[in-house]
DOGU-506746 format. One record per residue: x, z, y of N, C-alpha, C, O in turn; residue in one letter. Coordinates in steps of 0.02 Angstrom, whole numbers, plus 32768, in hexadecimal, padded with zeros to 4 digits. Each point is the difference from the previous one (the first is absolute). Layout:
+------+------+------+------+------+------+------+------+------+------+------+------+--------+
|  n_X |  n_Z |  n_Y | ca_X | ca_Z | ca_Y |  c_X |  c_Z |  c_Y |  o_X |  o_Z |  o_Y | residu |
+------+------+------+------+------+------+------+------+------+------+------+------+--------+
|    X |    Z |    Y |    X |    Z |    Y |    X |    Z |    Y |    X |    Z |    Y |      A |
...
+------+------+------+------+------+------+------+------+------+------+------+------+--------+
//
This chain:
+------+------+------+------+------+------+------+------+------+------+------+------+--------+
|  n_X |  n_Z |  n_Y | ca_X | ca_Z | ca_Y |  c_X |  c_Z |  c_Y |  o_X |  o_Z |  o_Y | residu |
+------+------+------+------+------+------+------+------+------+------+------+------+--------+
| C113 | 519B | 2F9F | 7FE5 | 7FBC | 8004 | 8034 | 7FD2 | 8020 | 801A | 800E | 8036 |      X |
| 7FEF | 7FCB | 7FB1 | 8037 | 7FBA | 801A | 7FEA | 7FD4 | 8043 | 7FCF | 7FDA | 7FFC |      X |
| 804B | 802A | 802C | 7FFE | 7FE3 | 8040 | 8002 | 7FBF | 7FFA | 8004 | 7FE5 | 7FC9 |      X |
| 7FF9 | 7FF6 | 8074 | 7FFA | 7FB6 | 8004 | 802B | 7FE6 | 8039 | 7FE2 | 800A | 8035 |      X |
| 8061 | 7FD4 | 7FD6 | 8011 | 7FF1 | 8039 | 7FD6 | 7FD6 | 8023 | 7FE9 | 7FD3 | 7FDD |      X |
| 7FFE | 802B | 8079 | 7FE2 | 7FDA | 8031 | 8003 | 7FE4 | 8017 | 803E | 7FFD | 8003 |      X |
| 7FAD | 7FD2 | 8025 | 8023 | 7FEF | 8062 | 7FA9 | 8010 | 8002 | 7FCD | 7FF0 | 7FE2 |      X |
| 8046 | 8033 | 8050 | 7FB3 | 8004 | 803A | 800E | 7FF6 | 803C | 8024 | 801F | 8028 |      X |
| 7FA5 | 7F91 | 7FE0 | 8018 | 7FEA | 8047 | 7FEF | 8022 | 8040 | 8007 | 803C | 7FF3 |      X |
| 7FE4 | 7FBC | 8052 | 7FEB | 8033 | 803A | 7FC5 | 8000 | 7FFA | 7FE9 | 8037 | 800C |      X |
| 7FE0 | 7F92 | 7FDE | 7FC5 | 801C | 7FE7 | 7FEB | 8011 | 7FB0 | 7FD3 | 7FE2 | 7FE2 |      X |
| 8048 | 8043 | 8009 | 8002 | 8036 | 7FCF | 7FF2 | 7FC9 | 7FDE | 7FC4 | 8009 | 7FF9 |      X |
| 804A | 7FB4 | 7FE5 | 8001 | 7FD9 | 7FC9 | 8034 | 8011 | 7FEA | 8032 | 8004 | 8023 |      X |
| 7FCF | 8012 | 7F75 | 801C | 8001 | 7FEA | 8004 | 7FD6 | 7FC0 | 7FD2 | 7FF1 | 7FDA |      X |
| 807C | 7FFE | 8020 | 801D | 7FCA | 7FC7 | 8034 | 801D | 7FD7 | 803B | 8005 | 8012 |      X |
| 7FA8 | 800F | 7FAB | 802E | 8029 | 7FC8 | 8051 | 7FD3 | 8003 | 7FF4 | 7FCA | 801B |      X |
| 802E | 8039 | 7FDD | 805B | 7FF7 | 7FE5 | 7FED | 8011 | 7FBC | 7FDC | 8030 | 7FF0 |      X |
| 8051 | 7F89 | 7FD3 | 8008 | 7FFD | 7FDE | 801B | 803A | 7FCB | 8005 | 7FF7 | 7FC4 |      X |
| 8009 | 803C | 805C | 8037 | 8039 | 7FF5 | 7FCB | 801F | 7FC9 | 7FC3 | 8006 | 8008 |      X |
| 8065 | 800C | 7FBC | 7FDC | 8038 | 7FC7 | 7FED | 8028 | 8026 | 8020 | 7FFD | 8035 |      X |
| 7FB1 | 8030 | 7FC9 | 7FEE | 804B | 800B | 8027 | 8034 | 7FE8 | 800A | 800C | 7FC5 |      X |
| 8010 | 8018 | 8076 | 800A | 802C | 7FE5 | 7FF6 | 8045 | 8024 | 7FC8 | 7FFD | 801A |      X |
| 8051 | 8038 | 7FF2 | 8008 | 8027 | 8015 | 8016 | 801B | 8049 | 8002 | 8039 | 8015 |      X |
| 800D | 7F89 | 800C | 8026 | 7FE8 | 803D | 7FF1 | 803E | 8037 | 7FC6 | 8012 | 800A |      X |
| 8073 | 800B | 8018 | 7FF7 | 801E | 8039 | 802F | 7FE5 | 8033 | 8031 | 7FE0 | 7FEF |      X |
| 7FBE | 802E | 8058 | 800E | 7FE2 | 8038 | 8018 | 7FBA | 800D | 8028 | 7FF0 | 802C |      X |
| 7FBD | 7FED | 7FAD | 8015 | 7FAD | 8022 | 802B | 7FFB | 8043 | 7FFC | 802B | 802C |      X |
| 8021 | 7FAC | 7FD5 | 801C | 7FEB | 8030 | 8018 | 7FC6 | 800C | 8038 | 7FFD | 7FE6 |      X |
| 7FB4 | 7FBD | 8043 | 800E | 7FD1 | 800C | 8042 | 7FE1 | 7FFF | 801E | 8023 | 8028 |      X |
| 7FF8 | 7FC6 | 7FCD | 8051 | 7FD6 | 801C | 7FFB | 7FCD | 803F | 7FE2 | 7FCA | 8007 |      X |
| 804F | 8062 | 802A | 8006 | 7FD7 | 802B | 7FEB | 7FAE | 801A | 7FDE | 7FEA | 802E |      X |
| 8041 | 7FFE | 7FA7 | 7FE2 | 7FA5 | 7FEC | 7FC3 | 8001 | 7FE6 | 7FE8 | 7FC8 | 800A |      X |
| 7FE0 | 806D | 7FCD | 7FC3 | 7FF8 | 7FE7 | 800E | 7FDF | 7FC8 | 7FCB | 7FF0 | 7FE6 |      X |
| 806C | 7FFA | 7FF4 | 800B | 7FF0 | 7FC2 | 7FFD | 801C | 7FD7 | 7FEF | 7FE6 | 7FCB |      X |
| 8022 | 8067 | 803A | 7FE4 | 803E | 7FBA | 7FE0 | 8038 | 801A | 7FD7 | 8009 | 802D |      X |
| 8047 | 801B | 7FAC | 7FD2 | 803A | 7FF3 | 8021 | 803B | 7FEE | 8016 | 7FFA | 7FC7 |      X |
| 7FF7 | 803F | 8051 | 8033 | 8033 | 7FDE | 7FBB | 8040 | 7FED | 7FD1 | 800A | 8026 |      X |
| 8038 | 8011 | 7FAA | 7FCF | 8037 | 7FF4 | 8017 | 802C | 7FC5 | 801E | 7FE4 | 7FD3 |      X |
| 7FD5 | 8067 | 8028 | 8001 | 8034 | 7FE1 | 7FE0 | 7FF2 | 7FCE | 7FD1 | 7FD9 | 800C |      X |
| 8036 | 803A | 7FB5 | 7FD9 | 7FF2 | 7FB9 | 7FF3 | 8034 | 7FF7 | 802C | 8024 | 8017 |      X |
| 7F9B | 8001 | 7FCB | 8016 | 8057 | 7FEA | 7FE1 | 7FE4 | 7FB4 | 7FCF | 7FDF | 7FEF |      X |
| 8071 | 8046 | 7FEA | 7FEB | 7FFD | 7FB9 | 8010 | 8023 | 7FE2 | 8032 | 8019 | 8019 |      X |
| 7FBA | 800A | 7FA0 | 8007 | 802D | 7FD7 | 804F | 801A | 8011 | 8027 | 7FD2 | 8008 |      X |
| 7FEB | 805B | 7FFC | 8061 | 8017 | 8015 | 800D | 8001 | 8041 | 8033 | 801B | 8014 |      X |
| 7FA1 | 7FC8 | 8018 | 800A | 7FED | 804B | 800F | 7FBA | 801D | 7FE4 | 7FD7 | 7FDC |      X |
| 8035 | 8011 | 804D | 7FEA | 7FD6 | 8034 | 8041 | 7FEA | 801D | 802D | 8020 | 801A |      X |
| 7FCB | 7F99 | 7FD8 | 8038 | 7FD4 | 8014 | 7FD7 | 7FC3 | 8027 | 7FC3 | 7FF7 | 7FFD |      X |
| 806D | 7FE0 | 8028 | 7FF9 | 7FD3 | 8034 | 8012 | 7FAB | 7FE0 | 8033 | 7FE5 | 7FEB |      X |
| 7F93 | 800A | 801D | 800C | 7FB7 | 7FF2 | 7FF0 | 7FD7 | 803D | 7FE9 | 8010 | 8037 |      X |
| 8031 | 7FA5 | 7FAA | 7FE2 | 7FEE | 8046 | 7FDA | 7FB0 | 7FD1 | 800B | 7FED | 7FC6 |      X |
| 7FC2 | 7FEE | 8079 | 7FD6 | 7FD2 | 7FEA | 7FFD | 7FCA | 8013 | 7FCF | 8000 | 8025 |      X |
| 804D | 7FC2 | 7FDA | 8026 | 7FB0 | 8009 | 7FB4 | 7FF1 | 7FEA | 7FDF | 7FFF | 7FCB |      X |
| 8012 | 7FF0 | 8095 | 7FA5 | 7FE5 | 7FEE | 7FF7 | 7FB5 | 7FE7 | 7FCC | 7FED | 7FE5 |      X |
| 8067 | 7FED | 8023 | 8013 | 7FC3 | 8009 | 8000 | 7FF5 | 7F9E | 7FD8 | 7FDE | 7FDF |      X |
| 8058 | 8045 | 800B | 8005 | 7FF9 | 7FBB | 7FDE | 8024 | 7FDE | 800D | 800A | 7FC5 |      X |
| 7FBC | 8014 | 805C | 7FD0 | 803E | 7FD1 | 802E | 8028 | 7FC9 | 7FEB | 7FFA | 7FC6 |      X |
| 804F | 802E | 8042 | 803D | 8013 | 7FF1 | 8012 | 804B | 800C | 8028 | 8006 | 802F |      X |
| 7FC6 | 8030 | 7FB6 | 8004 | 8038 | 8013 | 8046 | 802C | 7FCE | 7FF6 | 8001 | 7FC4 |      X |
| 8039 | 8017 | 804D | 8037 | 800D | 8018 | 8015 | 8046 | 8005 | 7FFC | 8014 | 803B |      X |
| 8013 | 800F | 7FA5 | 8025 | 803D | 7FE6 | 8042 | 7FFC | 802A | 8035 | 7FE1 | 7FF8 |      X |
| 7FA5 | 8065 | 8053 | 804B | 7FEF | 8013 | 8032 | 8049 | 7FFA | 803D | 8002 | 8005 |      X |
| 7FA3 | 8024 | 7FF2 | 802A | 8059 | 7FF6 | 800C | 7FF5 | 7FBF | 7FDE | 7FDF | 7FD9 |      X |
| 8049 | 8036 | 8020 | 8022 | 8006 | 7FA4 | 8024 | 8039 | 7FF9 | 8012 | 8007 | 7FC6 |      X |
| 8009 | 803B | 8071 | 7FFD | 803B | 8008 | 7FCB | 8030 | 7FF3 | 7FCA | 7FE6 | 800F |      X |
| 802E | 804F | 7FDD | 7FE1 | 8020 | 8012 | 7FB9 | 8009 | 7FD9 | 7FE8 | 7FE4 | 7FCF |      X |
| 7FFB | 8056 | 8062 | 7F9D | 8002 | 7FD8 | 7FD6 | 7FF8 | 8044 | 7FC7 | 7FEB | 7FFC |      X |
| 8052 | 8025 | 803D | 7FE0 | 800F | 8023 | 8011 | 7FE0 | 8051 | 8017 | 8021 | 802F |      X |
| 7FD8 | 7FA0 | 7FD3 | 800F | 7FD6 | 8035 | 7FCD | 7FDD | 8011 | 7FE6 | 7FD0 | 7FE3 |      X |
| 8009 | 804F | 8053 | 7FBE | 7FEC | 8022 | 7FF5 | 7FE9 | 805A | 8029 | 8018 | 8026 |      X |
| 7FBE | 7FD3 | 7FE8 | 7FEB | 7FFC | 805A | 801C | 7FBD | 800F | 800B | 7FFA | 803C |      X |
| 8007 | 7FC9 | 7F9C | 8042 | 7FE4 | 802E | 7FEC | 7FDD | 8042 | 7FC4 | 7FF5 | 7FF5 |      X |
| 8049 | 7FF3 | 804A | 800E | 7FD8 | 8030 | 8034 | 7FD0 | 7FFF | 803A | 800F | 7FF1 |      X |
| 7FAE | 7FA4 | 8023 | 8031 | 7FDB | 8003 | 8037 | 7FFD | 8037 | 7FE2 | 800C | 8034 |      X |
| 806F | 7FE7 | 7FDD | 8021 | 800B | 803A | 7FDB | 7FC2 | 801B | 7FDD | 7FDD | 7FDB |      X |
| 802D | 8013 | 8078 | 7FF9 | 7FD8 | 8023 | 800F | 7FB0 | 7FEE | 7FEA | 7FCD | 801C |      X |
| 8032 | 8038 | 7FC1 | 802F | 7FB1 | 7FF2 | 7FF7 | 7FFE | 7FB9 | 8028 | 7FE1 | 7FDE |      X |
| 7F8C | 804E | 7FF8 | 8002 | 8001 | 7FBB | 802D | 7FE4 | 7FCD | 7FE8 | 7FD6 | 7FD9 |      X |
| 805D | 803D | 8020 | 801D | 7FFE | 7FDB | 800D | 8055 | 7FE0 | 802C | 8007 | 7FD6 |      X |
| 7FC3 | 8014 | 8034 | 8010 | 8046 | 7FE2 | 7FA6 | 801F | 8003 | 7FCB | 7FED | 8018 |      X |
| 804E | 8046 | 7FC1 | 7FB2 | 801D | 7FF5 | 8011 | 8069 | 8000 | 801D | 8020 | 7FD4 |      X |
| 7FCE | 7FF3 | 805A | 800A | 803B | 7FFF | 7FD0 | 803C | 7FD2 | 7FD0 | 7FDF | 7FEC |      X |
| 802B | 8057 | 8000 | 7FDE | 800D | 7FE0 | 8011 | 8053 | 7FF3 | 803B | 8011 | 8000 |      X |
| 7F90 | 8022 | 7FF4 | 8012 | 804F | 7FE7 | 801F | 7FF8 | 7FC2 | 7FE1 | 7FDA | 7FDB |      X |
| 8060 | 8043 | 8006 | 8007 | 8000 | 7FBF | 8018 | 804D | 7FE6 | 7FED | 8039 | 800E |      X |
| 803A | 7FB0 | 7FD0 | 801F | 8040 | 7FDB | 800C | 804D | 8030 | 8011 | 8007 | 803B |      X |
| 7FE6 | 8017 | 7FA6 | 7FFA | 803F | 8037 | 7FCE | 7FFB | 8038 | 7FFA | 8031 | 8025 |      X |
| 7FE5 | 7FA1 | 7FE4 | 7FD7 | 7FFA | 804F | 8032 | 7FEB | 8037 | 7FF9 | 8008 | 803D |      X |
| 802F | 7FE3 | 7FAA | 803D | 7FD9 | 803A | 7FF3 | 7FB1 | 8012 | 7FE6 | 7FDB | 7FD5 |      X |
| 8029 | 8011 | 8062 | 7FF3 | 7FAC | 8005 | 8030 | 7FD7 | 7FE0 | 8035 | 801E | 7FFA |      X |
| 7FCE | 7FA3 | 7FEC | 8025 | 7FDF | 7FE4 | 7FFC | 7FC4 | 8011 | 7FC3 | 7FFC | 800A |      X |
| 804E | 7FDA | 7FFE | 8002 | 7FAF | 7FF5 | 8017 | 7FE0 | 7FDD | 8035 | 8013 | 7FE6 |      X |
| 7FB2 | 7FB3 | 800A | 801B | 7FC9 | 7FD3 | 7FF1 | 7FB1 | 800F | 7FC9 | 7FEF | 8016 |      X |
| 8058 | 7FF1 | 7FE3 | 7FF5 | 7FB4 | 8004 | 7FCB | 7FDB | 7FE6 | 800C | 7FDE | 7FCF |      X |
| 7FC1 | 8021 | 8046 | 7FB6 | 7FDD | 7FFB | 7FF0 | 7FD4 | 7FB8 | 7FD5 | 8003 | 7FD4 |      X |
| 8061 | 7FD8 | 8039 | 8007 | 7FBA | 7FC5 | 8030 | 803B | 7FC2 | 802C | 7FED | 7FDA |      X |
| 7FBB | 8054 | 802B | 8031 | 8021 | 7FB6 | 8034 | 7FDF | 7FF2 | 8002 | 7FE7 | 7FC8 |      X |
| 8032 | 8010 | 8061 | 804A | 7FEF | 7FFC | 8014 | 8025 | 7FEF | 8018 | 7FF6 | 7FC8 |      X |
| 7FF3 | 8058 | 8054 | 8024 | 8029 | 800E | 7FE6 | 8046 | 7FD4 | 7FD2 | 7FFA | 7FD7 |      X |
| 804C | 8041 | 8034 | 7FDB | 804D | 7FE4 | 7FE6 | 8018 | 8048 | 8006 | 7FE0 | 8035 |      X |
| 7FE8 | 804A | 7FC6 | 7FE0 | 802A | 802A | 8043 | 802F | 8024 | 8029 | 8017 | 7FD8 |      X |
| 7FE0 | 7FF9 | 8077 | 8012 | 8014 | 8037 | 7FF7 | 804E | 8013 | 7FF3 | 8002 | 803C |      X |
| 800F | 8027 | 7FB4 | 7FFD | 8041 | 8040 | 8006 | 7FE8 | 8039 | 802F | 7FDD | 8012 |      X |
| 7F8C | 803C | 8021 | 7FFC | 800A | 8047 | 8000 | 8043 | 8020 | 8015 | 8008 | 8039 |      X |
| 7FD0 | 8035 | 7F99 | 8000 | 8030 | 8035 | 8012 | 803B | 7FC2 | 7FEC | 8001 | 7FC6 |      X |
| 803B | 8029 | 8058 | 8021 | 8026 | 7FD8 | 7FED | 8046 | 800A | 801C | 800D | 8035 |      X |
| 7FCF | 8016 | 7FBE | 7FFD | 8046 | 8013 | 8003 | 8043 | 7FC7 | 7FF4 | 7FFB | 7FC4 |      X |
| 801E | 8044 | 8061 | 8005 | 8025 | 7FA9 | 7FB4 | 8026 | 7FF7 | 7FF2 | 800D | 7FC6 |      X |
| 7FEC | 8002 | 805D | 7FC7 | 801C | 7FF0 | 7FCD | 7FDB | 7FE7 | 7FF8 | 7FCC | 8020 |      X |
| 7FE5 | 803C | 7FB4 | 7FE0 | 7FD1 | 7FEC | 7FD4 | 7FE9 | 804A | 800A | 801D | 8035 |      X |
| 7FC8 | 7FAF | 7FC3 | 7FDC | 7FEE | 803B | 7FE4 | 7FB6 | 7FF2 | 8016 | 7FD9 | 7FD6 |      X |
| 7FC0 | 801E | 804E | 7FCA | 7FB8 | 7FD1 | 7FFD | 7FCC | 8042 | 7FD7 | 8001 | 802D |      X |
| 8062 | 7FD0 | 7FCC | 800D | 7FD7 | 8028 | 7FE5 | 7FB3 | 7FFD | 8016 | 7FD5 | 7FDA |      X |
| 7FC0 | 8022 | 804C | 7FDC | 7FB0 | 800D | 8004 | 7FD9 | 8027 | 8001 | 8017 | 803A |      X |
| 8003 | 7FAF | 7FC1 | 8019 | 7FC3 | 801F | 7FAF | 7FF5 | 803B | 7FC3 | 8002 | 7FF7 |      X |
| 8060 | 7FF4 | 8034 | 7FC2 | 7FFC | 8041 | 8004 | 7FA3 | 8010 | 7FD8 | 7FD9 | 7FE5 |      X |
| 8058 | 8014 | 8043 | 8005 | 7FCC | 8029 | 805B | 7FE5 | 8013 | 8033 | 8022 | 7FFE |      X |
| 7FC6 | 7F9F | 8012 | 803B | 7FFA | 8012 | 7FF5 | 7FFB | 8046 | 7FC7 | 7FFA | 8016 |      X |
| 8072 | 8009 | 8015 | 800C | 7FD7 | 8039 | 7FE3 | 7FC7 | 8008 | 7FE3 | 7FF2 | 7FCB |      X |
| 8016 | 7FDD | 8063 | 7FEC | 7FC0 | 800C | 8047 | 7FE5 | 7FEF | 8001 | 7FD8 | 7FD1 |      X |
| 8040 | 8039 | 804F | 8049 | 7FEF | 7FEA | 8001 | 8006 | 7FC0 | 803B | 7FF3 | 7FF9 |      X |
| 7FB6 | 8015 | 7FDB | 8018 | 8034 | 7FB5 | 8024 | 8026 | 7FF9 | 8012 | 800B | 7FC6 |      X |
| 8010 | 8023 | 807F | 803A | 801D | 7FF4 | 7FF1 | 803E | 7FF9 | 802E | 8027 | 7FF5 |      X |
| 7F8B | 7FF3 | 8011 | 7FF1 | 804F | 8000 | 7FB4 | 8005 | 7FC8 | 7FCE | 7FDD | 7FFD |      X |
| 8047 | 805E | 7FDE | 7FCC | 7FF9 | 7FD0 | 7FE3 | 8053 | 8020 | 8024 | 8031 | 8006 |      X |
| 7F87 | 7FCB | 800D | 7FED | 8028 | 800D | 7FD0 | 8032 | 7FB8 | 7FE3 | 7FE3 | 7FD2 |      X |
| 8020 | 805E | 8035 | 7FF4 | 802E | 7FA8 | 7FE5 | 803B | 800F | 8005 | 8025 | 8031 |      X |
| 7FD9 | 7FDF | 7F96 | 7FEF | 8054 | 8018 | 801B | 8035 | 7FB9 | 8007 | 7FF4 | 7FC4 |      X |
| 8000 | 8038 | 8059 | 8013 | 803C | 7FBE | 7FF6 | 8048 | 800E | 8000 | 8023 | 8032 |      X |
| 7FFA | 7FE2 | 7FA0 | 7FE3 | 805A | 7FF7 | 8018 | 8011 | 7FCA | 7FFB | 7FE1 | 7FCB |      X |
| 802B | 8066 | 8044 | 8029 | 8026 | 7FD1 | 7FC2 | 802D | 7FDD | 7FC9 | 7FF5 | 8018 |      X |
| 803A | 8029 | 7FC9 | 7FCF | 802A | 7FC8 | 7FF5 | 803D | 8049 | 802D | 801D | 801F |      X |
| 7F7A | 7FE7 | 7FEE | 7FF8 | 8024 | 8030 | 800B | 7FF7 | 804A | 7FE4 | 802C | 8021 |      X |
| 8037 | 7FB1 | 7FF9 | 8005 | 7FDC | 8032 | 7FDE | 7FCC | 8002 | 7FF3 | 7FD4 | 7FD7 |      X |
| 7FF7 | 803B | 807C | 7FC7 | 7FBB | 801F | 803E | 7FBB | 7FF5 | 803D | 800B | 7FFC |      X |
| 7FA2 | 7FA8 | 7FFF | 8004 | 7FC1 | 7FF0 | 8032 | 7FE5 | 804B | 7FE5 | 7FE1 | 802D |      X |
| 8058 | 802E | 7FD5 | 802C | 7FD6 | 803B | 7FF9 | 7FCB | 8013 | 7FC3 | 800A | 7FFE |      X |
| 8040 | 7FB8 | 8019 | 8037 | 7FBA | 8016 | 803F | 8019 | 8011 | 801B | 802C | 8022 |      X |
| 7FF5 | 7F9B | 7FAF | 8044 | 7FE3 | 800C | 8014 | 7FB1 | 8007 | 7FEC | 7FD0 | 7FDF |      X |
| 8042 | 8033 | 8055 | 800B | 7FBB | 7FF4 | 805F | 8007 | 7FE1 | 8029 | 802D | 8008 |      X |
| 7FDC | 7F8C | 7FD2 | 8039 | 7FF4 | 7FE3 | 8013 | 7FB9 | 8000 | 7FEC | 7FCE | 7FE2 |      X |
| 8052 | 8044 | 805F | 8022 | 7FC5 | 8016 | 8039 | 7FED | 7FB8 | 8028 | 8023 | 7FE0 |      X |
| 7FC1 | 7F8A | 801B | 803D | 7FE2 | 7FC8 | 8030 | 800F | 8017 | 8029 | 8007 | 7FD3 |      X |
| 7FEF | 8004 | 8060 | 8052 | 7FE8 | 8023 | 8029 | 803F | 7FE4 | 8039 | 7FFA | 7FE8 |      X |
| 7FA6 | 8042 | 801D | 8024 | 803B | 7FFD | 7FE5 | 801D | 7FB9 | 8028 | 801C | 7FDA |      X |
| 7F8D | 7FDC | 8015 | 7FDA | 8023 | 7FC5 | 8003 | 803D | 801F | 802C | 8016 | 7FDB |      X |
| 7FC9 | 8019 | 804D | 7FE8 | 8021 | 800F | 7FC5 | 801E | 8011 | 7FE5 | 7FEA | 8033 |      X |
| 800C | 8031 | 7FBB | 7FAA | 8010 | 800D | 800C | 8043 | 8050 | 8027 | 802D | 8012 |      X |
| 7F8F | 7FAA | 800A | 800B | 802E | 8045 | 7F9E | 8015 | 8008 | 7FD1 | 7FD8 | 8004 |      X |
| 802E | 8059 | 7FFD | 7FC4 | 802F | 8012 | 7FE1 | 7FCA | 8043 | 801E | 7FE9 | 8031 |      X |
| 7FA3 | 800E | 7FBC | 7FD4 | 7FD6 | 802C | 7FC0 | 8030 | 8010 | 7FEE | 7FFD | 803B |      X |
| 7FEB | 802F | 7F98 | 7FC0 | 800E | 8011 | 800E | 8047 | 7FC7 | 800F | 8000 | 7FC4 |      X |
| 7FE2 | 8040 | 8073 | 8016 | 803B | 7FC6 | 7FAF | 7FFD | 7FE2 | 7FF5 | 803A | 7FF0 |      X |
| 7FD6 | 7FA3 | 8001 | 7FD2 | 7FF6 | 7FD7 | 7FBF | 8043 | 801B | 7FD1 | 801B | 7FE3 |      X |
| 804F | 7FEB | 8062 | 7FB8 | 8039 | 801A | 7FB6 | 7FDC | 8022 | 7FD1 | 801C | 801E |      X |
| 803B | 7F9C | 7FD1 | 7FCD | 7FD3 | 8029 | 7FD4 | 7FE8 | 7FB2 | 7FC6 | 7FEA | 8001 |      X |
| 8067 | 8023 | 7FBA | 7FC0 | 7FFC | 7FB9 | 8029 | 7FAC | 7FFD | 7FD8 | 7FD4 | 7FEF |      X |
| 806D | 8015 | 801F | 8008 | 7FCE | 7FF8 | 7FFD | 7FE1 | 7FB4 | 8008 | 8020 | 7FCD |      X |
| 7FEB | 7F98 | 8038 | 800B | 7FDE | 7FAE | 800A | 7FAF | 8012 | 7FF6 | 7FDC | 8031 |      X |
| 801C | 801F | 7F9F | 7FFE | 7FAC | 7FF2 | 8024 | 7FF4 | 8047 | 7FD3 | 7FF0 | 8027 |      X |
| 8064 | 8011 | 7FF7 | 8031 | 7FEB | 8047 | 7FF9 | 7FB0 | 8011 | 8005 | 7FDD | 7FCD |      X |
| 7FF3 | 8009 | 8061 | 7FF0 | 7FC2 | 7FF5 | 8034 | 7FD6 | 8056 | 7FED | 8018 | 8035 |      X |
| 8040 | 7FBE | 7FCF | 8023 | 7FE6 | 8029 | 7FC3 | 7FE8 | 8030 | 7FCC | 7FF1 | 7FE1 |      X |
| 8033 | 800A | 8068 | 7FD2 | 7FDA | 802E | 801B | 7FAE | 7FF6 | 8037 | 7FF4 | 7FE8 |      X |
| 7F9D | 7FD8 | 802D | 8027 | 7FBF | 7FE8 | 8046 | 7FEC | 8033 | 8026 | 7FCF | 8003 |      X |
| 7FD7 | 8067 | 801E | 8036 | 7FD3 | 803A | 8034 | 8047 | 7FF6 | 802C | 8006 | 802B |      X |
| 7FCF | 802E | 7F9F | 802E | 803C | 7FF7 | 8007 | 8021 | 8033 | 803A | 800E | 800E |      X |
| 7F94 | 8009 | 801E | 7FFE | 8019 | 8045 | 7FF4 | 8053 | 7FE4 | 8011 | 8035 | 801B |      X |
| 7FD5 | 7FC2 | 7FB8 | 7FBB | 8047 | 7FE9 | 8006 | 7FFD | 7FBB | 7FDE | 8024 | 7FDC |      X |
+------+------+------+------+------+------+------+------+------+------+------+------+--------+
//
């Protein structure tokens, strides 16, 4: 069944977005509240568009791939992060300027998701799990791209989320 994009205000009033129906998984706001980035799942798999509320304008932004799903916007929404090929993170330039980025590299397979940024944008917090292994954090500093072990996943961690002042 085809979904409906929302806004639901703090008392649960809701007002449909112009946006076709479709299939939409994990919405996600843009920084400015001007769009909309979200997962499509469709016949072959699942690519990332995004949704210009302003121009009722929806936007094909993966052109890689079958299977690109979860995205989060960076802090300064110009880039859009997202699971792709292999279950690796990737980025790409929001406004589809650009192709798509490798963020995290590894040889075992393992199903890597975009959590949170920093309040700075300089650290992207993730979780991953190799086939049989409990669900890690990691965080991955831009400066170096290194990924560094945050949570060996014995607390049932998911979804990693920055505190607003990056304390926690």
């Amino acid at each position: 069944v085809p979904l409906t994009l929302e806004w639901v205000s703090r008392n649960a009033s809701e007002q449909p977005l112009a946006a076709t129906p479709h299939n939409y998984t994990f919405p996600r706001i843009s920084p400015d509240g001007k769009r909309v980035v979200a997962g499509i799942e469709e016949a072959g798999g699942g690519q990332i568009w995004v949704y210009d509320i302003s121009r009722d304008a929806l936007t094909r932004l993966t052109l890689e791939g079958t299977s690109n799903v979860d995205p989060i916007w960076t802090r300064d929404g110009k880039r859009i992060v997202f699971k792709g090929k292999e279950n690796h993170l990737f980025w790409q330039p929001a406004d589809g300027g650009g192709g798509a980025e490798q963020l995290t590299f590894d040889e075992r397979p393992r199903n890597d998701l975009p959590g949170s940024w920093s309040p700075d944008g300089q650290e992207l917090a993730y979780t991953a799990n190799p086939p049989g292994d409990v669900r890690n954090v990691y965080i991955l500093p831009l400066k170096d791209r290194k990924p560094r072990l945050f949570d060996t996943g014995q607390t049932g961690a998911s979804s990693p989320w920055f505190s607003p002042d990056g304390r926690w």
